[in-house]
Backbone as CSV, one residue per row, in Angstrom:
resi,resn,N_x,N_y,N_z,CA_x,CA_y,CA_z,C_x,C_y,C_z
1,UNK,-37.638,3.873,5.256,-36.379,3.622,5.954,-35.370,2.962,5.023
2,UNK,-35.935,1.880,4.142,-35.012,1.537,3.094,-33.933,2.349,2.400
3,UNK,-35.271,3.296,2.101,-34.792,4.170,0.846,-33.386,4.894,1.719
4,UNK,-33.304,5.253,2.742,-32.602,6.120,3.337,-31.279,5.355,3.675
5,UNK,-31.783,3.631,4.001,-30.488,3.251,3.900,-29.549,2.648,2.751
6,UNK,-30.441,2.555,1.442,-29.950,2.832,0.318,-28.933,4.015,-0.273
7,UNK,-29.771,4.831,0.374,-29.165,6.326,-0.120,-27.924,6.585,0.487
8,UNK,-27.685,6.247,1.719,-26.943,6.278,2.862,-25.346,5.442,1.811
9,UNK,-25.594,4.085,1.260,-24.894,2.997,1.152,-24.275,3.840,-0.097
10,UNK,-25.034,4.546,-1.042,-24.735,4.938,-2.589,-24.104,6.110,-1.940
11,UNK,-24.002,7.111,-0.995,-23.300,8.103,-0.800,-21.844,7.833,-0.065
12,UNK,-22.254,6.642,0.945,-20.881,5.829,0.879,-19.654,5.283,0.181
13,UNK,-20.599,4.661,-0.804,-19.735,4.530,-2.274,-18.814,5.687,-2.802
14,UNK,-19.655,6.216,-3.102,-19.269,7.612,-4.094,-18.183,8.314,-3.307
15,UNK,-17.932,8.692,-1.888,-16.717,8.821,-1.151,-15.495,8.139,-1.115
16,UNK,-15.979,6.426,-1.337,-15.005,5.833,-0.814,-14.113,5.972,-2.200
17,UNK,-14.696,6.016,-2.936,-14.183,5.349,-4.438,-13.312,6.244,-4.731
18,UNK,-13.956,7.763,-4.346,-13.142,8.820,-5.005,-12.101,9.102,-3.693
19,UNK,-11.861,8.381,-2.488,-10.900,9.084,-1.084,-9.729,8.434,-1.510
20,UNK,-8.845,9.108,-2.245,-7.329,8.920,-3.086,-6.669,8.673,-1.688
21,UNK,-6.006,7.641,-1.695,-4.569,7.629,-0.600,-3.651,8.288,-0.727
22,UNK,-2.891,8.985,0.253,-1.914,10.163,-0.312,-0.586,8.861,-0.563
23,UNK,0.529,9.367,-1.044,1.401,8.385,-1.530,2.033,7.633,-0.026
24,UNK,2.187,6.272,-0.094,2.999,6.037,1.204,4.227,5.229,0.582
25,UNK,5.059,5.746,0.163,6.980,5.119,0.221,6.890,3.765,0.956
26,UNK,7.062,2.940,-0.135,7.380,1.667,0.386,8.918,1.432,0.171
27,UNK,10.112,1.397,0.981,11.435,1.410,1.157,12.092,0.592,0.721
28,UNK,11.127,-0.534,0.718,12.076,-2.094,0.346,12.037,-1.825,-1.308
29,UNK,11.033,-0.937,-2.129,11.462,-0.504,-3.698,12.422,0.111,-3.909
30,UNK,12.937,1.125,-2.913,13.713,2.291,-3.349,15.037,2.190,-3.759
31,UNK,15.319,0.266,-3.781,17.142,-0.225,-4.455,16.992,0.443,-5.848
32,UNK,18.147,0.695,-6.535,18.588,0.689,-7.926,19.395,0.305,-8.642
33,UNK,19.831,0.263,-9.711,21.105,-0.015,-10.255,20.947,0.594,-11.485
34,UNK,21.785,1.847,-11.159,21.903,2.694,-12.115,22.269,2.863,-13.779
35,UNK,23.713,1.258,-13.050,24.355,1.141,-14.317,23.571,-0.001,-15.196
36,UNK,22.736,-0.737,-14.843,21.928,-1.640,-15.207,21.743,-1.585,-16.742
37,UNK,21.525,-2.494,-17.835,21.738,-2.057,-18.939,20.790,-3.382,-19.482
38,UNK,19.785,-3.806,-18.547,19.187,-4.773,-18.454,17.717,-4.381,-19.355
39,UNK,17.114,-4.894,-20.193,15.676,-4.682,-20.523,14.659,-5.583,-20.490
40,UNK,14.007,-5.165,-20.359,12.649,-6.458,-19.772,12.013,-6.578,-20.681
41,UNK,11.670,-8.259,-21.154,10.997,-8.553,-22.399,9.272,-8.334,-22.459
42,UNK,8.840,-7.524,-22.901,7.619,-7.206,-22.991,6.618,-7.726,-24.340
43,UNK,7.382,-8.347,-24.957,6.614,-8.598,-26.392,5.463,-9.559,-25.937
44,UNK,5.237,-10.408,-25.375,3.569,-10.918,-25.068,2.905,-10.307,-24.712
45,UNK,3.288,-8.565,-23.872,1.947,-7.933,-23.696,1.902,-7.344,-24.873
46,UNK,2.557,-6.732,-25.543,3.064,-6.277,-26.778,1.590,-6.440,-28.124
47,UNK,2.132,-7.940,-27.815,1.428,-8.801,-29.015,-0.303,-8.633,-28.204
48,UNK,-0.589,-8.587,-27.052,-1.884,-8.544,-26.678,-2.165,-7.501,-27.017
49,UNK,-2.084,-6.061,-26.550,-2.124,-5.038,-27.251,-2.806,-4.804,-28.678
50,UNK,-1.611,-5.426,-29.564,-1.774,-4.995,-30.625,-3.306,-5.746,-31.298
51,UNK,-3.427,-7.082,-30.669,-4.669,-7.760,-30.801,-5.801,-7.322,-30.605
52,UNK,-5.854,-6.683,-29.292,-7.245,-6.498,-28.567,-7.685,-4.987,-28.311
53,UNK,-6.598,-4.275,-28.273,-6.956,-2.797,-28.680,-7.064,-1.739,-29.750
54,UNK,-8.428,-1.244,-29.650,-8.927,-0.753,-30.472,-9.077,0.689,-30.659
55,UNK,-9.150,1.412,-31.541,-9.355,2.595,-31.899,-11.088,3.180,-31.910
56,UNK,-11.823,3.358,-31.166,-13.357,3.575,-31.324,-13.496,4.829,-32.425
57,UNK,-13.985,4.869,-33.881,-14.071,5.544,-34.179,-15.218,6.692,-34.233
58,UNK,-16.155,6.525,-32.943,-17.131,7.272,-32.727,-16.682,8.094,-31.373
59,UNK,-16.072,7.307,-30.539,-15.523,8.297,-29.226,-14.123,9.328,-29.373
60,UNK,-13.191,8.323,-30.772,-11.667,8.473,-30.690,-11.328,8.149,-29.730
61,UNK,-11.510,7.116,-29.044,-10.457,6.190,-27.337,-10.604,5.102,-27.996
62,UNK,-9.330,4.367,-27.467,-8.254,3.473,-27.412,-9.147,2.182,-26.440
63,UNK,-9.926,1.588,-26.763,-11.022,0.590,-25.948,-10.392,-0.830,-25.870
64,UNK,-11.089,-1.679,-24.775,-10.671,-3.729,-25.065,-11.373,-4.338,-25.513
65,UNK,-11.051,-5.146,-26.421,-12.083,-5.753,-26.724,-12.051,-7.572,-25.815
66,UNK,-12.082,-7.356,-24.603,-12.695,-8.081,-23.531,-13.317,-9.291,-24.174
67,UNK,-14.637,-8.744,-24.702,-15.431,-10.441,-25.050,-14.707,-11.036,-26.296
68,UNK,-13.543,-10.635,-26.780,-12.748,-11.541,-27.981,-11.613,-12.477,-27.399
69,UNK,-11.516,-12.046,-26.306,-9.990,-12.800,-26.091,-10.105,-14.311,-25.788
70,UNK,-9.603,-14.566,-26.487,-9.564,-16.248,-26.384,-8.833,-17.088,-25.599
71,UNK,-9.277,-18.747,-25.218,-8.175,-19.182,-24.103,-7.003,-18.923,-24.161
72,UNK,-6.399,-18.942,-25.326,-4.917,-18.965,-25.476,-4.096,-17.970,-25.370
73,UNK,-5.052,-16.583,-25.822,-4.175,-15.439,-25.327,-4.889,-14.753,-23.938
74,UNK,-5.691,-15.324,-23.117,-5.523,-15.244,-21.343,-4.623,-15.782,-20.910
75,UNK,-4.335,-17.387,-21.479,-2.802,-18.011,-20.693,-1.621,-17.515,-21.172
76,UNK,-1.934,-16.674,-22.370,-0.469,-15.907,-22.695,0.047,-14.967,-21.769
77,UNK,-1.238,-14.034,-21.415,-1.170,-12.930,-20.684,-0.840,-13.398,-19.376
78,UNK,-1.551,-14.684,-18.840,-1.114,-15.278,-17.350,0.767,-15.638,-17.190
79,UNK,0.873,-15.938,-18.384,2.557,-16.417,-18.514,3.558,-15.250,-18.209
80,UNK,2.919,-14.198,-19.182,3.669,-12.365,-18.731,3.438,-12.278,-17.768
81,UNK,2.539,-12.360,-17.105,2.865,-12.077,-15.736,3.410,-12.804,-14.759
82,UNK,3.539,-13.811,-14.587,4.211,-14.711,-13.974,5.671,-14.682,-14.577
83,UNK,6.167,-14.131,-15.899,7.317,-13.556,-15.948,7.861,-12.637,-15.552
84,UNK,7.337,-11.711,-15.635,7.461,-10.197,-14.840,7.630,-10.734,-13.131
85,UNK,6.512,-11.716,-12.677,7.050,-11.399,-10.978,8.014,-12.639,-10.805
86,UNK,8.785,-13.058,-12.003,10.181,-13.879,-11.437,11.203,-12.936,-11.520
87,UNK,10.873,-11.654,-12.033,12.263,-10.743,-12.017,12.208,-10.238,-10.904
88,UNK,13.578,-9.114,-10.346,13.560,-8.238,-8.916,13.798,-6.860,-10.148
89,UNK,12.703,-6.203,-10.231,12.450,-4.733,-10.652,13.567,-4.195,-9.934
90,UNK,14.255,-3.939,-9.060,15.350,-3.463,-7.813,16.930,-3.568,-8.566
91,UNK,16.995,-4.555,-9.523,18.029,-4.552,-9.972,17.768,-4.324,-11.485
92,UNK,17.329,-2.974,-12.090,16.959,-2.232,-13.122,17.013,-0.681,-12.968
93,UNK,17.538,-0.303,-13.948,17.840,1.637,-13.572,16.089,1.570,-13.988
94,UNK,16.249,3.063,-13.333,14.861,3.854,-13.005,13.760,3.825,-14.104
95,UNK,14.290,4.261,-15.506,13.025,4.094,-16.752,12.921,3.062,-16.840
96,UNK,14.091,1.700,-16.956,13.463,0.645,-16.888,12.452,0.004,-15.914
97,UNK,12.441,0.501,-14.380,11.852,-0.048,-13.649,10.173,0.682,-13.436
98,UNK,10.221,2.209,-14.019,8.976,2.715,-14.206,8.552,1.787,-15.610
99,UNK,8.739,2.152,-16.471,8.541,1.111,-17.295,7.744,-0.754,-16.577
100,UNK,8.304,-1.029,-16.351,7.987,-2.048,-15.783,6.830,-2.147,-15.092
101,UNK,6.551,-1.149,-14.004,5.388,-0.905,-13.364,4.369,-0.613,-13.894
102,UNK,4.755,0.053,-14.646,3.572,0.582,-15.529,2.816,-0.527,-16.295
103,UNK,3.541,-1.139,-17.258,3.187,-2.321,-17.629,2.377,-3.249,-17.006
104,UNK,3.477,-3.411,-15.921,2.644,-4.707,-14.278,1.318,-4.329,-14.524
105,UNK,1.274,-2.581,-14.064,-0.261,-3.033,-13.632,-1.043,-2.424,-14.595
106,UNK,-1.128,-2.322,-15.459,-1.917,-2.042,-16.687,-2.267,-3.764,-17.146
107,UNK,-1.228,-4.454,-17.410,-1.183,-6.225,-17.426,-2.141,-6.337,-16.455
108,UNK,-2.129,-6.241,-15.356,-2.769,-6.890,-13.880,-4.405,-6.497,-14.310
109,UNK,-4.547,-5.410,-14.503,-6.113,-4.859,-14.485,-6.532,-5.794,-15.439
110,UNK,-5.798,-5.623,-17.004,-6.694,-6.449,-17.680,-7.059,-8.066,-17.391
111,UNK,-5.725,-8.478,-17.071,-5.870,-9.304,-16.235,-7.000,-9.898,-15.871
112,UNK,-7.015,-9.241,-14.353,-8.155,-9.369,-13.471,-9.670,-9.096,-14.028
113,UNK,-9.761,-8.079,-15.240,-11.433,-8.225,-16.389,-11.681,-8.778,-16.280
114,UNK,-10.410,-9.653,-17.437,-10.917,-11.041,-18.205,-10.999,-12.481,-16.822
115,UNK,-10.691,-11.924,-15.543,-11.127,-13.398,-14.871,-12.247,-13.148,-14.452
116,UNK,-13.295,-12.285,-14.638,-14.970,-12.037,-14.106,-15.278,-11.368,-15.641
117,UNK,-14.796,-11.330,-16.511,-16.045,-11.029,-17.838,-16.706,-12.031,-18.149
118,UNK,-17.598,-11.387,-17.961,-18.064,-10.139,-18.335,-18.810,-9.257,-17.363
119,UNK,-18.207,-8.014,-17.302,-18.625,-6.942,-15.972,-18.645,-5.841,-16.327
120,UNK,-19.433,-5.125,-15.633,-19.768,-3.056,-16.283,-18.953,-2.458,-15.765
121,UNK,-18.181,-2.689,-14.188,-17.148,-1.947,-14.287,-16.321,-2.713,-13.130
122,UNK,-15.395,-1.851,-13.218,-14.262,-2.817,-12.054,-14.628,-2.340,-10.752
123,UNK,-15.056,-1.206,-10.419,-15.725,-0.834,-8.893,-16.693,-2.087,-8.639
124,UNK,-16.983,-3.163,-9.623,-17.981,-4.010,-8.980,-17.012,-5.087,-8.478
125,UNK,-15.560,-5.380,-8.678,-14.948,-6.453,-8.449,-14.194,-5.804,-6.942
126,UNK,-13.623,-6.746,-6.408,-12.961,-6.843,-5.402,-13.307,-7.798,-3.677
127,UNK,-12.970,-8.448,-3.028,-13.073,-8.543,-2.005,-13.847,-7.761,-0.790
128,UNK,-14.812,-9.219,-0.018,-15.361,-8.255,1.079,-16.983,-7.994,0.814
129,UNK,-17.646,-7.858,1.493,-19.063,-7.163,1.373,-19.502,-6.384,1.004
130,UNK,-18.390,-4.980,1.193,-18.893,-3.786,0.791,-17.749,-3.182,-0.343
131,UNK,-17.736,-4.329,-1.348,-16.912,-4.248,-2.574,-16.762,-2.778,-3.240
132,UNK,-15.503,-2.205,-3.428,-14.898,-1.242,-3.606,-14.221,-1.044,-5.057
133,UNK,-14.010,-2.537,-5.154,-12.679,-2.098,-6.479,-11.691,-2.991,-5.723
134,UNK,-11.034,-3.431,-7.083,-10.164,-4.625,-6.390,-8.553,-4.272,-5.915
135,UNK,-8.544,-2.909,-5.869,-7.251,-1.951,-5.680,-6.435,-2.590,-4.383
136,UNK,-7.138,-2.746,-3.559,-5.891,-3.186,-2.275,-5.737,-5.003,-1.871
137,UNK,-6.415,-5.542,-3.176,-6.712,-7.180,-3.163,-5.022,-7.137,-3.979
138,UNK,-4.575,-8.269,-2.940,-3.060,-8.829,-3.491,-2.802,-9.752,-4.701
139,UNK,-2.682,-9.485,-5.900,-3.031,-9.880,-7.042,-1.257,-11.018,-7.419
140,UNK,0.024,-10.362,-6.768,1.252,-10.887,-7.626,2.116,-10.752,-6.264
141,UNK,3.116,-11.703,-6.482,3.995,-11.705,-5.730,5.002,-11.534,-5.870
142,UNK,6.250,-10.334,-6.251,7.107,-10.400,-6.396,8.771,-9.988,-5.130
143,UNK,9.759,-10.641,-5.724,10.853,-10.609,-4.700,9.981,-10.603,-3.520
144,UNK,9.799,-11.475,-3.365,9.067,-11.856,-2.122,7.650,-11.233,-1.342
145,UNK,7.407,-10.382,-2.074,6.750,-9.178,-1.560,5.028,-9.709,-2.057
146,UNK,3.622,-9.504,-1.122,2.739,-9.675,-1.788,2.416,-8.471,-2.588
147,UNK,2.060,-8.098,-3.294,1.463,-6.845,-3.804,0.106,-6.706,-4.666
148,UNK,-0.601,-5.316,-4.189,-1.715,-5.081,-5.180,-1.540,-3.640,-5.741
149,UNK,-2.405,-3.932,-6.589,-2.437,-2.399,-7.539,-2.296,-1.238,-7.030
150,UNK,-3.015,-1.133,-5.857,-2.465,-0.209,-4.635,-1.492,0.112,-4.119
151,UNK,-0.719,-0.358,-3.824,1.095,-0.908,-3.688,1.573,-0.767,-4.978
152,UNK,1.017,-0.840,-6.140,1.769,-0.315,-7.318,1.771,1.325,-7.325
153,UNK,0.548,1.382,-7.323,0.514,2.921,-7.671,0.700,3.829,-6.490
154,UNK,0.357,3.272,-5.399,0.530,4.953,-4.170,1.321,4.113,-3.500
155,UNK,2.248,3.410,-3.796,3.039,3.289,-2.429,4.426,3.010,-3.260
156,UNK,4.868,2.413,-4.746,5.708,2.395,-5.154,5.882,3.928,-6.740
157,UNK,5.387,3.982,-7.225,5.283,4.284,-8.385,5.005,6.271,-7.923
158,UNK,3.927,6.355,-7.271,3.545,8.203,-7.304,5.020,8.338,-6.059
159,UNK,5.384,7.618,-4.768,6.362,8.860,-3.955,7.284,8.278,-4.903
160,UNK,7.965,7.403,-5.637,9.397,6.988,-6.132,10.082,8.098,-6.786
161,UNK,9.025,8.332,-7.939,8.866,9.031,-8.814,8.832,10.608,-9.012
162,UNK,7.447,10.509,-8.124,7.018,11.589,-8.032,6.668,12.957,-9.386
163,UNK,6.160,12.363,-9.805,5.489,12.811,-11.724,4.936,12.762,-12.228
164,UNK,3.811,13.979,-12.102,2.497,13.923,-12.057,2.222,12.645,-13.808
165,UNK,3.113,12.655,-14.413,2.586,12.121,-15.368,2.146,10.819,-15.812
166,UNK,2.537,9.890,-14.661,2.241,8.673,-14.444,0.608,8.792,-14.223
167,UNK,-0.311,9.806,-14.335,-1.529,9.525,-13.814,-2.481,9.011,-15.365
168,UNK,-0.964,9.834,-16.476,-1.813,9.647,-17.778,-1.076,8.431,-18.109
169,UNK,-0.519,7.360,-17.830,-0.298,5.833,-18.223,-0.914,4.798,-17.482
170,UNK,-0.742,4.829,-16.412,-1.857,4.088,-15.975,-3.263,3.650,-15.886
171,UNK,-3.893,2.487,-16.348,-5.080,2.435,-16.983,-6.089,1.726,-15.395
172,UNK,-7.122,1.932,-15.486,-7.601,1.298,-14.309,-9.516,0.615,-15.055
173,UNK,-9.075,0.455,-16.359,-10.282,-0.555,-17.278,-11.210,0.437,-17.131
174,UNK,-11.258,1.420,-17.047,-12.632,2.550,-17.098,-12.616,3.381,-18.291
175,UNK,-13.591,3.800,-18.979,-13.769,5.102,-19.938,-13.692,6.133,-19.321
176,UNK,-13.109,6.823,-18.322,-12.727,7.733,-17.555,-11.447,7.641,-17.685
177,UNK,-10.139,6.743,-17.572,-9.349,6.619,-17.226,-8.647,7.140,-18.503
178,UNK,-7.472,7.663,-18.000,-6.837,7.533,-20.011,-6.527,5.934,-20.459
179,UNK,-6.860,6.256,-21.860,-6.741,5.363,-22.717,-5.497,4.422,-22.277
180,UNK,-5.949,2.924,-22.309,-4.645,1.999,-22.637,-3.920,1.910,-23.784
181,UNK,-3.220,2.527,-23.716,-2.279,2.467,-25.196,-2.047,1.635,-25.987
182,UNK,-2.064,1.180,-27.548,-1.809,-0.578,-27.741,0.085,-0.199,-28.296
183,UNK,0.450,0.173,-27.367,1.783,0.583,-27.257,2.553,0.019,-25.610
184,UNK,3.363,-0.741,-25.507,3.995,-1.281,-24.186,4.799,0.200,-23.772
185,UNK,4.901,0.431,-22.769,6.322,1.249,-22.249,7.175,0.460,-22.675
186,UNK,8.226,1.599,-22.545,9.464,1.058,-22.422,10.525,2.147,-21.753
187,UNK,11.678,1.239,-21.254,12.284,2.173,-20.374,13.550,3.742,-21.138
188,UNK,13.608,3.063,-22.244,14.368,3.888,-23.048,13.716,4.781,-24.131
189,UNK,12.206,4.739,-23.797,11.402,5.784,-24.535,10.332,6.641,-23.634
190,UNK,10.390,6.077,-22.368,9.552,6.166,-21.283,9.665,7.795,-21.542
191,UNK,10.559,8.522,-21.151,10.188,10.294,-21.035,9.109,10.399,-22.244
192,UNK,9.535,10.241,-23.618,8.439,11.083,-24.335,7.222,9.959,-24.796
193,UNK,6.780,8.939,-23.893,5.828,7.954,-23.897,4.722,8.643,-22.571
194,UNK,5.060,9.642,-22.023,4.485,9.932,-20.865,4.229,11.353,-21.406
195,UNK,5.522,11.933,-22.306,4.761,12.920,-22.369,2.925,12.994,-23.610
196,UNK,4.042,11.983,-24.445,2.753,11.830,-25.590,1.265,11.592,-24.951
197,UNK,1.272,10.629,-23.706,0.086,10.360,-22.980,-0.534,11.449,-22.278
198,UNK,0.657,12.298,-21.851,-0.359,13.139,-21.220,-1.093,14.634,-22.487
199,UNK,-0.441,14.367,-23.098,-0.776,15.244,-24.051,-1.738,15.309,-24.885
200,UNK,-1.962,13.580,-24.890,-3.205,12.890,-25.539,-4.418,12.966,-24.815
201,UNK,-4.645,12.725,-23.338,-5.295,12.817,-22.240,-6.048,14.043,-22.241
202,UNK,-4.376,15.257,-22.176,-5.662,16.292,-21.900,-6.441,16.609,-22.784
203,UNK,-6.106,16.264,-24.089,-6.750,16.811,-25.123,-8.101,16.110,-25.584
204,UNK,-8.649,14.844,-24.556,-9.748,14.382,-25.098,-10.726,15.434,-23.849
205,UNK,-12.130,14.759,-24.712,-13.042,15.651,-23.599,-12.912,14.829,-22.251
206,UNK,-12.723,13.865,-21.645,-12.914,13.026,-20.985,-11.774,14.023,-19.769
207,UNK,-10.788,14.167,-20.986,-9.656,14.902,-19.734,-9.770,16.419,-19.713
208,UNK,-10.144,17.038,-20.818,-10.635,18.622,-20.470,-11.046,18.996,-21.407
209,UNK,-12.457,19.751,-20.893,-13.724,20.570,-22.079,-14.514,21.459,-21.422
210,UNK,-14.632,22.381,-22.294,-15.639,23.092,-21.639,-16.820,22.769,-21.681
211,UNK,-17.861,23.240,-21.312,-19.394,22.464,-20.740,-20.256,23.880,-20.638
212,UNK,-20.948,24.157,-21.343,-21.996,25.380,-21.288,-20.754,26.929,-20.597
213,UNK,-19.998,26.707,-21.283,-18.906,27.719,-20.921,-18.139,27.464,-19.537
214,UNK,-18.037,26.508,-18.527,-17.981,26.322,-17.427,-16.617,24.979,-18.111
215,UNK,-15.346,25.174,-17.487,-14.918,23.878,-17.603,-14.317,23.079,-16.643
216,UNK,-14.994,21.850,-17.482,-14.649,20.437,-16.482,-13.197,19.607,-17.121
217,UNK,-12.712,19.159,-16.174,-11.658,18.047,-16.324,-12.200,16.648,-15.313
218,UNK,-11.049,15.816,-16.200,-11.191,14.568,-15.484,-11.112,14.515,-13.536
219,UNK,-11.933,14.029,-13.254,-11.663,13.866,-11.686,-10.202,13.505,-10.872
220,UNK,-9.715,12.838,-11.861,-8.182,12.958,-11.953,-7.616,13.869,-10.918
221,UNK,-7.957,14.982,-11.961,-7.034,16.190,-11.415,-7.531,17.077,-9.673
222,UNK,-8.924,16.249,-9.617,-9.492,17.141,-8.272,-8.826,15.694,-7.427
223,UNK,-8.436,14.264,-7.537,-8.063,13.599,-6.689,-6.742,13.577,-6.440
224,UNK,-5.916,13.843,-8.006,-4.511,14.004,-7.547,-3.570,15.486,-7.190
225,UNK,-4.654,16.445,-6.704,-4.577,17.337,-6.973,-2.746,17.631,-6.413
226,UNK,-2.743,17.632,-5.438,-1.665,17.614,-4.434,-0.143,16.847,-5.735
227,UNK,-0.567,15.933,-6.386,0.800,15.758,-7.297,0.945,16.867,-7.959
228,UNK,0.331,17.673,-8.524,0.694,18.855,-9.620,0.971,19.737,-8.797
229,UNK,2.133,20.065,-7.931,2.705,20.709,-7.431,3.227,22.283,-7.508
230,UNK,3.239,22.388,-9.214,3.748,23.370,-9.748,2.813,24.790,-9.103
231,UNK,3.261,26.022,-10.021,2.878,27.202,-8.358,1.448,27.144,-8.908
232,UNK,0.506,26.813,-10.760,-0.697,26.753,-10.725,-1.279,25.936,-10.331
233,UNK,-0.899,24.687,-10.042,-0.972,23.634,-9.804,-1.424,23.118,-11.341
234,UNK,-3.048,22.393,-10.921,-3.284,21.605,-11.839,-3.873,22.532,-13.407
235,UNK,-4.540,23.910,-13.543,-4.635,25.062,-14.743,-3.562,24.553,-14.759
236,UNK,-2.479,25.152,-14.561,-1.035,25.142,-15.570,-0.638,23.616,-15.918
237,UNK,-1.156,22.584,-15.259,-0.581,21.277,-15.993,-1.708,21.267,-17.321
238,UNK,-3.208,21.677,-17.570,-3.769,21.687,-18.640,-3.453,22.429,-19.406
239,UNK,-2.819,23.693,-18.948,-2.331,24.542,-20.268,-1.359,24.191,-20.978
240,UNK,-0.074,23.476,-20.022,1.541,23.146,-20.659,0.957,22.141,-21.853
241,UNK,-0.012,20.987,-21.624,-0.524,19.974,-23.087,-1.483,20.449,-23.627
242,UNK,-2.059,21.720,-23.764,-3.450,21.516,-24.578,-3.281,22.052,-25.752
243,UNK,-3.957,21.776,-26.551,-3.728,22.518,-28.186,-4.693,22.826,-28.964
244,UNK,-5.036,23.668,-29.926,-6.153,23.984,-30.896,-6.980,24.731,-29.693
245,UNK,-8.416,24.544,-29.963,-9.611,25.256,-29.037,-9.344,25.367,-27.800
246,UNK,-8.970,24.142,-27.359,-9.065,24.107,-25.725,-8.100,25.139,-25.420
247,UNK,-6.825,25.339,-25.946,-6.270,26.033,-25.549,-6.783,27.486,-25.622
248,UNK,-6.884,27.923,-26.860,-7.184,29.413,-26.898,-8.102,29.571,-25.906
249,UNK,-9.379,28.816,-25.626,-10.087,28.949,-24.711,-9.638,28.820,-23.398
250,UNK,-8.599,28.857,-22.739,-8.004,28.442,-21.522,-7.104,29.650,-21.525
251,UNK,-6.474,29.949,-22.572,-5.946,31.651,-22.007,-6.280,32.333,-20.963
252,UNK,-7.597,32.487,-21.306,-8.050,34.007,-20.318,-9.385,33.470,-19.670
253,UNK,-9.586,31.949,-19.203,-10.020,31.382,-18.204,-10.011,31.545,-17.284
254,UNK,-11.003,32.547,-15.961,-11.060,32.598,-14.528,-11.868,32.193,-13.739
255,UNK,-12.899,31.182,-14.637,-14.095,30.430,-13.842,-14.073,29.461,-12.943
256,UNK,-14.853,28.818,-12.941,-14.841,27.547,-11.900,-14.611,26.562,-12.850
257,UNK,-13.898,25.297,-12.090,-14.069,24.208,-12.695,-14.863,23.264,-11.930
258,UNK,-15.065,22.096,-12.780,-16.183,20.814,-12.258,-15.485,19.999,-13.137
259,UNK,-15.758,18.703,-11.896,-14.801,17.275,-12.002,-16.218,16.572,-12.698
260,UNK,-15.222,15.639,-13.122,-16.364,13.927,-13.532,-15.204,12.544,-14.094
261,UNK,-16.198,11.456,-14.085,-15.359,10.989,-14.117,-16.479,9.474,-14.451
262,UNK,-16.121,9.202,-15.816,-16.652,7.243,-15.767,-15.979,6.017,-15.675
263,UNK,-17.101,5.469,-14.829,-16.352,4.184,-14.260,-16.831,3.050,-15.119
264,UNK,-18.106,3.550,-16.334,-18.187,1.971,-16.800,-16.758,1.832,-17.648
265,UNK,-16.733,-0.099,-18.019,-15.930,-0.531,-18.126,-15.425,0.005,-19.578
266,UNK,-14.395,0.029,-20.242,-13.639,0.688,-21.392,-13.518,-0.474,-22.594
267,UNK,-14.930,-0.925,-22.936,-15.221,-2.018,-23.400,-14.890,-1.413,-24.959
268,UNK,-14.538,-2.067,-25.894,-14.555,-1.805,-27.192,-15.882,-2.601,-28.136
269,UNK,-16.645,-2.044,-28.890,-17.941,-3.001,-29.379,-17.818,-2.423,-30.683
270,UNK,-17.770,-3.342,-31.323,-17.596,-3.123,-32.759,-19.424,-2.294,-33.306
């Protein structure tokens, strides 16, 4: 009977983790200011970045190195963020304010690591009994507003926007996820910072390979499927970035595909 309600609990999991929220428009984001000419100082995540991320030269991904960071640059990183939520994002034109988000919560995840590292993955953190992932736990408060990573990503950031390409900047601390860049956004480079990411993405195996002739992509694309809108949908978003093999091999592709996707943590180990 155990076993069954074990089995029961692990098939639970595996649903919940992967049941994507479709986007819900949160209204009180949707101010702008077009003419805004405002830029948001990013150089302390900047400088974390450039510290703690690494190049793996056995995977080629962009990893943290988590067990190095020292007191002084956690309270650095605590200070960026507590800078970031004294601003109103609302009074910033649009790349600056994607920009911004992006940052937030890429900042926030690592964040939140380093306050339980050392851990195998972030599906083990969050609130509650039947711990999920710390996605809908209210992490920052800004212009008054509580918010969690959840509220970053499906309720401000995917309807605002609406582009599929935000799926390749956003980091969520997994070796599944695309790579954290040791590069900040920014709002005046943001178009070809999204495109470079997604271009980078598809081209690892993690984001698309073939597999005994059969190819798989990141789970990504079977959860966000509904953003890649275009008439192939998500084939034609792997074909528009892929290059060398993958591509030629994707020409005259009519098979099935198969998802995957890892959740341990995107640890860097020398």
């Amino acid at each position: 009977m155990a076993r069954y309600f074990i089995s029961a609990l692990l098939l639970f999991f595996s649903i919940a983790v992967q049941a994507v929220p479709s986007p819900d428009r949160w209204p009180y984001w949707d101010k702008v200011d077009n003419n805004s000419e405002r830029v948001v100082e990013h150089s302390e995540w900047q400088r974390f970045l450039s510290r703690y991320v690494k190049l793996s030269e056995s995977t080629k991904m962009y990893m943290v190195e988590y067990g190095r960071v020292n007191k002084e640059d956690k309270e650095r990183l605590g200070a960026y963020l507590e800078g970031l939520a004294k601003q109103d994002p609302r009074k910033l034109n649009r790349s600056e304010q994607l920009a911004y988000w992006i940052n937030l919560y890429n900042a926030l995840t690592v964040n939140l690591i380093l306050d339980y590292y050392p851990v195998k993955s972030i599906t083990k953190l969050g609130k509650g009994w039947f711990r999920m992932g710390p996605w809908k736990d209210e992490l920052i408060k800004i212009a008054g507003q509580n918010i969690s990573l959840h509220d970053i990503e499906h309720r401000i950031i995917r309807p605002i926007w609406n582009n599929p390409r935000i799926h390749y900047a956003l980091n969520c601390a997994s070796i599944g996820c695309p790579d954290l860049l040791p590069d900040v956004y920014q709002g005046r480079k943001i178009d070809d910072q999204l495109e470079a990411a997604a271009r980078r993405f598809i081209n690892q195996k993690k984001g698309a390979a073939f597999v005994s002739g059969r190819l798989v992509l990141s789970s990504i694309f079977d959860w966000y499927e509904d953003d890649f809108i275009d008439e192939d949908g998500v084939l034609k978003e792997i074909k528009l970035y892929a290059s060398g093999e993958l591509k030629s091999k994707l020409e005259n592709y009519r098979g099935r595909i198969s998802y995957r996707y890892n959740w341990k943590l995107n640890e860097y180990r020398p």
